[in-house]
N, C-alpha and C positions, 0 to 999 in steps of 0.2 A: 632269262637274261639274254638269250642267244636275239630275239625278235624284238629286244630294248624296251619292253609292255612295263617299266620302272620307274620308280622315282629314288628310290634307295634299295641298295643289293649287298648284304653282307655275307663274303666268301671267302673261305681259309686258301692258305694259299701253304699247301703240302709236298716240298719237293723234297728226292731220295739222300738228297745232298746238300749240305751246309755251302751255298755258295752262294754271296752277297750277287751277284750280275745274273745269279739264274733267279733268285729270290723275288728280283724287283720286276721281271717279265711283265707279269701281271696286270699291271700298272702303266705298262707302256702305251700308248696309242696304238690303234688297231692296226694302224695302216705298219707299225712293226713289229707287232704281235698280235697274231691273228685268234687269242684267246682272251682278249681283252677285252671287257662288252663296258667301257666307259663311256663309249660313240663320241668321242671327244678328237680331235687333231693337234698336236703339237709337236711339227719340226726341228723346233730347239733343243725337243727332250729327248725326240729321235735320233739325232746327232749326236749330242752330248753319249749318249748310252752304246752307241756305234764307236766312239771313240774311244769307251772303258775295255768293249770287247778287244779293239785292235792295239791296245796297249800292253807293253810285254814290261815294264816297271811298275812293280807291285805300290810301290811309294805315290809317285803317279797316279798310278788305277787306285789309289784310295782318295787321293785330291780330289778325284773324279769321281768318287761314287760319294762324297762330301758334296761336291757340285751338284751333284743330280739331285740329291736329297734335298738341297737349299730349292730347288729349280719347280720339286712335284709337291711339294710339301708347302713353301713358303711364297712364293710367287706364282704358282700357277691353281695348285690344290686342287686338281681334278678328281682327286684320289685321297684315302689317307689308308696308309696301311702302319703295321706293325711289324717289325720283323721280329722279335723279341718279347716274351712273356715268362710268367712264373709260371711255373709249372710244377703242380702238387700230383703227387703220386699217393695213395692210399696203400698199404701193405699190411699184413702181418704181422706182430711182433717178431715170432718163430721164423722169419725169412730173413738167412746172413750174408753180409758179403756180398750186396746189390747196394750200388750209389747211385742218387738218383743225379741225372743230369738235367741241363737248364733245356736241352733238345730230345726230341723224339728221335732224332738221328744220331744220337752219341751213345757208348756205354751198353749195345745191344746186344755183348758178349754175355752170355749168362752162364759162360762155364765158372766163374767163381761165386753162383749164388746156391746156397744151400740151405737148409730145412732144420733148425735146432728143433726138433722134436720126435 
């Protein structure tokens, strides 16, 4: 990916924290995220994303992260990510008191899971 030898590249996109403005990194243009191997440019989207980070009204910083969605997704679509999926977990019957979450990152207390058996 890094030496752009692609026509299609699919990569999960696994960070330690539930947060919408770290989420979307990814996806950025290189030239504002230098881990973004889409070799694409776009100022509008750099901006826009620049002004989620500097915004301290959470209300706001979701107008804007609607905006930006509308912007990488439906006008521009350099990219198409997911930030959300189903997510199946396989268990034991004999395993109690473990709830599966919709995140890898939720729920990772397992002191109330225990062993009916």
């Amino acid at each position: 990916m890094r030496n752009g030898n692609f026509e299609t590249v699919m990569n999960g996109n696994c960070n330690s924290v539930v947060n919408p403005l770290l989420d979307v990194q990814r996806y950025l243009p290189p030239s504002v995220y230098v881990a973004s191997y889409g070799r694409f440019d776009d100022q509008p989207e750099g901006d826009l994303y620049d002004r989620m980070l500097r915004e301290t009204d959470v209300t706001r910083q979701r107008a804007l992260m609607r905006d930006f969605e509308k912007h990488v997704l439906d006008d521009q679509a350099h990219e198409i990510f997911l930030l959300w999926y189903y997510r199946i977990v396989p268990y034991r019957s004999y395993v109690k008191g473990w709830k599966i979450s919709p995140s890898h990152y939720l729920n990772q207390d397992l002191s109330t899971v225990w062993l009916d058996k």
